[in-house]
Backbone as CSV, one residue per row, in Angstrom:
resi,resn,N_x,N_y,N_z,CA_x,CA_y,CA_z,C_x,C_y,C_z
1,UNK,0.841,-1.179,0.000,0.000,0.000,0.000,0.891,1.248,0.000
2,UNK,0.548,2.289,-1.037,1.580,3.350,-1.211,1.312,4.649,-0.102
3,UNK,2.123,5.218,0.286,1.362,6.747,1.245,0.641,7.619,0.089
4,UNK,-0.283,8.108,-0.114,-1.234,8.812,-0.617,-0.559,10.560,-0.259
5,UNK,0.057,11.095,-1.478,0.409,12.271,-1.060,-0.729,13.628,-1.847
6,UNK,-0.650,14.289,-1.001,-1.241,15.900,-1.526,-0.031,16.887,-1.407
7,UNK,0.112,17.337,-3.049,1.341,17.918,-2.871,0.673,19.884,-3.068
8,UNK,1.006,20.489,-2.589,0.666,22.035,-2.622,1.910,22.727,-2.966
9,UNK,1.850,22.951,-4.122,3.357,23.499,-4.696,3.016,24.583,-5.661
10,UNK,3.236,25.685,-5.968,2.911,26.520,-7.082,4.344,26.255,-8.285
11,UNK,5.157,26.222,-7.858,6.301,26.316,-9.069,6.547,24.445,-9.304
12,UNK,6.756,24.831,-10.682,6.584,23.398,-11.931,7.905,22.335,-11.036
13,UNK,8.870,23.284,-11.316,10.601,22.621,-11.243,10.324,22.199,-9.549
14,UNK,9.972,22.743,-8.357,9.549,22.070,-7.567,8.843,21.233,-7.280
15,UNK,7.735,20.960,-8.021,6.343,20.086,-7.989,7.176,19.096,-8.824
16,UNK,7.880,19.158,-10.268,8.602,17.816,-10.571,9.431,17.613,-9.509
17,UNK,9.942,18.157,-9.090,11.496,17.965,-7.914,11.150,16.649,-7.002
18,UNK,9.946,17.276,-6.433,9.164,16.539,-5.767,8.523,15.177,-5.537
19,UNK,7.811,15.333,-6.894,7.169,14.016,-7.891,8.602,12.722,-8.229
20,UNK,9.870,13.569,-8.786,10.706,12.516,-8.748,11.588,11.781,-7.510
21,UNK,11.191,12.636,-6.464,11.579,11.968,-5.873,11.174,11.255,-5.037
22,UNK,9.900,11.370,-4.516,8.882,9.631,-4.246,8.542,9.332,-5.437
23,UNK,8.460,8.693,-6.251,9.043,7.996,-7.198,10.668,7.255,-6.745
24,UNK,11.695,7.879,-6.559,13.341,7.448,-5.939,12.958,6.543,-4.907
25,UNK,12.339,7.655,-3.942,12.146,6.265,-2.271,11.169,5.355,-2.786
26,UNK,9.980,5.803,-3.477,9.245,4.626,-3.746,8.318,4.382,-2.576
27,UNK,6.927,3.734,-2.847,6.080,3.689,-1.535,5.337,4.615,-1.729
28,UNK,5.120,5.954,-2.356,4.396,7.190,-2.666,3.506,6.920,-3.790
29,UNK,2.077,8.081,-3.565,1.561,7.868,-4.767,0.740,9.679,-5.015
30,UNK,1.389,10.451,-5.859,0.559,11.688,-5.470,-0.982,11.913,-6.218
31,UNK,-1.633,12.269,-4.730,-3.666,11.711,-5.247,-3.930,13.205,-5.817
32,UNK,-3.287,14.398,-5.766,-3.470,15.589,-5.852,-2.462,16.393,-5.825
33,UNK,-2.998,17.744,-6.569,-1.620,18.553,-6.789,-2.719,19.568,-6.998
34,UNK,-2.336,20.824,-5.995,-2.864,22.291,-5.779,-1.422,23.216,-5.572
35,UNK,-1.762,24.487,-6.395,-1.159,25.314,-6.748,-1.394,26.350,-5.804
36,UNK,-2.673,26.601,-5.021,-3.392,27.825,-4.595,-3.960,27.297,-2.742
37,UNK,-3.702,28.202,-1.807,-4.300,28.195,-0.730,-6.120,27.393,-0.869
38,UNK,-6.264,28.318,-1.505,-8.149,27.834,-2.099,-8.325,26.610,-2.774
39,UNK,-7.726,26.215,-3.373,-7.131,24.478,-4.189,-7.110,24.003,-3.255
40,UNK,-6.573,23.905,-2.058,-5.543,22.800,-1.231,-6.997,22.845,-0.672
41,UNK,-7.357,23.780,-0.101,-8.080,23.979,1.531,-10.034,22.918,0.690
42,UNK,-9.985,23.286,-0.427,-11.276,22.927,-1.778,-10.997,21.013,-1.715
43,UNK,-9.807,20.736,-2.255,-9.078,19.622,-2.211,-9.320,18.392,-0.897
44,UNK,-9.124,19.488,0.421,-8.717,18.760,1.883,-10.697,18.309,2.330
45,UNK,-11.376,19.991,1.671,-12.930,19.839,2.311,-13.210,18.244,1.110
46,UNK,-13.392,17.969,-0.173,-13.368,17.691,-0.819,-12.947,15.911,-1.048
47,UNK,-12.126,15.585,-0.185,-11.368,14.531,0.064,-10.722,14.283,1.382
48,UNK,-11.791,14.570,2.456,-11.304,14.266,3.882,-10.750,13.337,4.796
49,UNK,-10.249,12.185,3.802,-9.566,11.119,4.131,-8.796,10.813,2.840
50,UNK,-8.552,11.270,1.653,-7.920,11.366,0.469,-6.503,11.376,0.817
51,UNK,-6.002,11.645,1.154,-4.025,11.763,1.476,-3.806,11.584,3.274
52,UNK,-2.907,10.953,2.683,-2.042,10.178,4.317,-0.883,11.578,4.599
53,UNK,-0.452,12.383,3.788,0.515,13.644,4.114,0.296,14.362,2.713
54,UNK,0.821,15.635,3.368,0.417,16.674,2.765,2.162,17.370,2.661
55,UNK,2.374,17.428,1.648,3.931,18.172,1.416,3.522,19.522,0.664
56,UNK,3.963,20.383,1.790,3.111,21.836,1.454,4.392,22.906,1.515
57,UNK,4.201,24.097,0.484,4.574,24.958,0.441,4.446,26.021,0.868
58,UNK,4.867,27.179,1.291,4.717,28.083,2.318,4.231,29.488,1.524
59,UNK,4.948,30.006,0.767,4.507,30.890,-0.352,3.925,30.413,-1.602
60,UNK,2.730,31.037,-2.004,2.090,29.876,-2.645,1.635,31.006,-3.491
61,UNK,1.157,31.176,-4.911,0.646,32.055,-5.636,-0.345,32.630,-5.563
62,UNK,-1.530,32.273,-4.732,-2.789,32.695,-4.306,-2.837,32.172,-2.847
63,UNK,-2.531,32.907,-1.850,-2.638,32.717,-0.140,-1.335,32.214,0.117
64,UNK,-1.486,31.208,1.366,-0.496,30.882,1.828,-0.513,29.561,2.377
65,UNK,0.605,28.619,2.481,0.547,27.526,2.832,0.621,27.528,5.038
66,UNK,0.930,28.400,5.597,0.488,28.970,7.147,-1.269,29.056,7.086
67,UNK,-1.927,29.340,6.249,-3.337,29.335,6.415,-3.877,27.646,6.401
68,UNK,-3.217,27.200,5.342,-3.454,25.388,5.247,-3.008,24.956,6.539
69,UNK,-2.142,25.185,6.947,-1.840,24.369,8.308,-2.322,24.554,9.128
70,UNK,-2.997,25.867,9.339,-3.443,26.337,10.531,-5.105,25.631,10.706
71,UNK,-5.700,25.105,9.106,-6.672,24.629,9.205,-6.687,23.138,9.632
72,UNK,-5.417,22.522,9.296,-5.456,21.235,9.630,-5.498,20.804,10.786
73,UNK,-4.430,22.108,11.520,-3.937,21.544,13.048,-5.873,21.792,13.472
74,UNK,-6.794,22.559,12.897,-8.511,22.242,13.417,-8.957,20.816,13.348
75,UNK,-8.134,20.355,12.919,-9.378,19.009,12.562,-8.428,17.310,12.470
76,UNK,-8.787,16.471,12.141,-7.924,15.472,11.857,-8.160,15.006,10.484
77,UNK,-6.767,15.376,10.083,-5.744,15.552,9.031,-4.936,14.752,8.871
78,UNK,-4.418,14.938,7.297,-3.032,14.052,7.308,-2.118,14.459,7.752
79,UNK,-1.034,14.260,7.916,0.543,14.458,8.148,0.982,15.573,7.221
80,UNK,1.657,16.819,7.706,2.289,17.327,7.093,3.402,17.536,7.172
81,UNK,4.500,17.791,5.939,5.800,18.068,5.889,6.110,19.684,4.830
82,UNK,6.715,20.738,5.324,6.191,21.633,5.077,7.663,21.859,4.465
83,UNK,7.986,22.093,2.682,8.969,21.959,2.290,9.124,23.033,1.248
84,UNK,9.789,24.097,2.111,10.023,25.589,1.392,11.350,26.458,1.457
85,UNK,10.862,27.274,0.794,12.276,28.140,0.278,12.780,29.205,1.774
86,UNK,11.502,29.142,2.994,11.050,30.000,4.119,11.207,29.267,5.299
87,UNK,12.331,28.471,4.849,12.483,27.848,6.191,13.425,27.946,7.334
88,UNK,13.266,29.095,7.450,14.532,29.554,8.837,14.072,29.086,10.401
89,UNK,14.742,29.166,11.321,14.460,28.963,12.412,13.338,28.815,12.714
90,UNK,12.874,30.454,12.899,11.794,30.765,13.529,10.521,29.873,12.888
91,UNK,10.562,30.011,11.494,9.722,29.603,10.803,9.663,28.008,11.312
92,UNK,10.535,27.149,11.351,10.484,25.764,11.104,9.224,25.783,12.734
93,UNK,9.936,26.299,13.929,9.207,26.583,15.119,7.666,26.890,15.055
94,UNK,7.006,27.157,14.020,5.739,28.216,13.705,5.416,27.009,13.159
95,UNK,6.018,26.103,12.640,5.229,25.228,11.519,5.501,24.262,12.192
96,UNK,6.293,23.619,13.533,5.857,23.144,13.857,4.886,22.930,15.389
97,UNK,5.017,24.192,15.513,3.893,24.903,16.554,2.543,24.548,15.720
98,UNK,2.350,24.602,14.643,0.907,23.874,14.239,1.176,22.809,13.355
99,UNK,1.868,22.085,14.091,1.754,20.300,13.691,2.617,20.034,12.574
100,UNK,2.968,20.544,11.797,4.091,19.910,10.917,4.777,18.895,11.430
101,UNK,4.991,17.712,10.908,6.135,16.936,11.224,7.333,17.293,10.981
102,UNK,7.983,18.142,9.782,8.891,18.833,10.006,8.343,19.714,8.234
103,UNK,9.516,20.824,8.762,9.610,21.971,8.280,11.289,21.744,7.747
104,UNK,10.921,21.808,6.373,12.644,21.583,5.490,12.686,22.291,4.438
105,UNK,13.984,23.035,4.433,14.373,24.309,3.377,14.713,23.494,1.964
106,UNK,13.688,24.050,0.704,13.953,23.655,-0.928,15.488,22.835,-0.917
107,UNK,16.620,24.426,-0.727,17.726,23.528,-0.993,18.169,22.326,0.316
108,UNK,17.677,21.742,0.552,17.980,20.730,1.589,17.633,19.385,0.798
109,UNK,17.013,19.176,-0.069,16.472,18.150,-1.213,16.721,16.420,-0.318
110,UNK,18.291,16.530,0.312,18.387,15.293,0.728,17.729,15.112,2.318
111,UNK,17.331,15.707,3.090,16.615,15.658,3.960,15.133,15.565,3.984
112,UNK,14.783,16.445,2.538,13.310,16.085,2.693,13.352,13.994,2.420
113,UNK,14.577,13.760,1.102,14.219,12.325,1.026,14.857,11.437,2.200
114,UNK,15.411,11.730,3.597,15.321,11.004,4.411,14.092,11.275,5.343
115,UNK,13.430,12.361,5.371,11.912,12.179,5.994,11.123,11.576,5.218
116,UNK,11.276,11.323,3.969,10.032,10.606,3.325,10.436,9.345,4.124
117,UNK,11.722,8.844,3.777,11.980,7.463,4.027,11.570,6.714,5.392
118,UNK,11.746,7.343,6.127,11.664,7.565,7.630,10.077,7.412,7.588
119,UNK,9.082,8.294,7.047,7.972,8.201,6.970,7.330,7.322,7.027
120,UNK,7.881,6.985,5.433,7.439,5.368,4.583,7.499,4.370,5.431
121,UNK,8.664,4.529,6.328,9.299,2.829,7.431,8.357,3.036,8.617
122,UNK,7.652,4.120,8.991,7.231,4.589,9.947,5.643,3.924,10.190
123,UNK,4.934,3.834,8.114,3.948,3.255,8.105,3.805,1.910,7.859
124,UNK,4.874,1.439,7.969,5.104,-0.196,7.269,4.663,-0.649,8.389
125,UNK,3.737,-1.979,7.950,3.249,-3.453,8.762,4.834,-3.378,10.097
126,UNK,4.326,-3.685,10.961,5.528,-4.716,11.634,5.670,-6.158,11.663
127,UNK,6.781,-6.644,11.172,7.137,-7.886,10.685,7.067,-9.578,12.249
């Protein structure tokens, strides 16, 4: 069974970035792809058990990916991993002050794919 991702990304070269790389770890399957605060939040009302995590972006072309989280940490949600260009200190603290599992900066690429991995092993059967 694959993790069911919702990816919230406005830029292409990130959203492939992304896409290829669950695809790499493998175990992923993305059920959705929103560009816009109003997409994601349309998406989440829309499919309330649809995605197991949510790999979300923080600056987003229409709103913001801090408004998505702030709706999730309301309700029960998937998992989020919040993977942006805005990820300084303070910020990672804010995101995960409303539930992020973690908060990881664009150029960090190899950390977001050891949290997927980590993820993935996290949901596996125990043997």
């Amino acid at each position: 069974m694959s993790v069911r991702v919702l990816l919230v990304e406005d830029l292409r070269a990130a959203h492939d970035l992304v896409a290829e790389l669950l695809e790499i770890v493998g175990g992923f399957r993305i059920v959705g792809h929103c560009q816009t605060e109003g997409a994601a939040l349309q998406w989440l009302h829309d499919h309330p058990d649809g995605a197991d995590l949510v790999i979300l972006d923080l600056m987003l072309r229409e709103g913001s990916g801090f408004s998505i989280l702030a709706e999730l940490e309301r309700r029960t949600a998937p998992d989020v991993v919040v993977f942006s260009d805005f990820a300084s200190p303070a910020v990672v603290t804010k995101c995960r002050g409303l539930g992020a599992k973690a908060a990881i900066a664009k150029s960090d690429y190899l950390r977001l794919r050891t949290f997927l991995q980590r993820y993935r092993g996290q949901l596996a059967p125990s043997a």
